[in-house]
N, C-alpha and C positions, 0 to 999 in steps of 0.2 A: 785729766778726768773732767768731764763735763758735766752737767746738773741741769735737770728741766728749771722752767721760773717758776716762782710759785703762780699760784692760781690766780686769776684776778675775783677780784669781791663787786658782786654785783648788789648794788644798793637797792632797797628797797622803794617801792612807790610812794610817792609824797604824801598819799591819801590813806595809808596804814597807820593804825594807833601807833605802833611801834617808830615809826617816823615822826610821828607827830611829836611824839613823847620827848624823843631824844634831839628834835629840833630848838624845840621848848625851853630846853635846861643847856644849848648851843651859847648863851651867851651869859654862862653867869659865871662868875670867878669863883674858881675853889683851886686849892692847895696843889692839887695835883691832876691829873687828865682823869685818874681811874675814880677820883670824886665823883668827877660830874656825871662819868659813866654809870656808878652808884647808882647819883640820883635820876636821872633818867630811866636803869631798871626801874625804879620804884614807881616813878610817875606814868611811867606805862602799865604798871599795875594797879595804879590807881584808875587808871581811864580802862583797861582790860575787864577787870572784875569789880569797880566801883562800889565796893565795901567798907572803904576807909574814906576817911575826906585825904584831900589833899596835901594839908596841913600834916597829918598824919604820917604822910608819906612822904613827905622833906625829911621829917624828924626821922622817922626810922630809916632813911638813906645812909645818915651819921657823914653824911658828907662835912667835910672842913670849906667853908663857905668865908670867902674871904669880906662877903655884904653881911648883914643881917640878915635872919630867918624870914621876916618878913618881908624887906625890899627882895628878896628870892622869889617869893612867892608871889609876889606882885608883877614881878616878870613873869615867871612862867603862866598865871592867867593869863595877860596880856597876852601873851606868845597864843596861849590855844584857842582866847576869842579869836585871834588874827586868821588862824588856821581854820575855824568851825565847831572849835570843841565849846560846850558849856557846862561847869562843872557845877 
């Protein structure tokens, strides 16, 4: 019996909030992969609808963060002045 492949995944453009976001949260250490996936949802929601601070949106990721909340967050600024964002 035979089976197609799966599909391939085309990534999105470097210049999407959505890319940006999960670039951002690409280098922090947390517990497991589906963490930082978390926090990335979040932080893209925090740059999508800018209703919350930032801050806000670490916290309520509930990601397990193997840094400090802070040194976290001091990356991912860093990360999006890098990019163009100002939050």
């Amino acid at each position: 019996m035979t089976t197609k492949p799966p599909p391939t995944v085309k990534s999105s453009p470097d210049k999407l909030q959505e890319a940006m976001a999960y670039a951002s949260v690409a280098g922090i250490p947390t517990v497991e992969p589906h963490d930082r996936d978390r926090l990335g949802y979040n932080v893209w929601r925090c740059l999508a609808f800018r209703k919350d601070p930032l801050e806000a949106a670490v916290r309520s990721a509930g990601a397990r963060l193997l840094i400090t909340e802070e040194e976290a967050l001091d990356r991912i600024r860093q990360s999006l002045r890098t990019q163009g964002v100002e939050l």
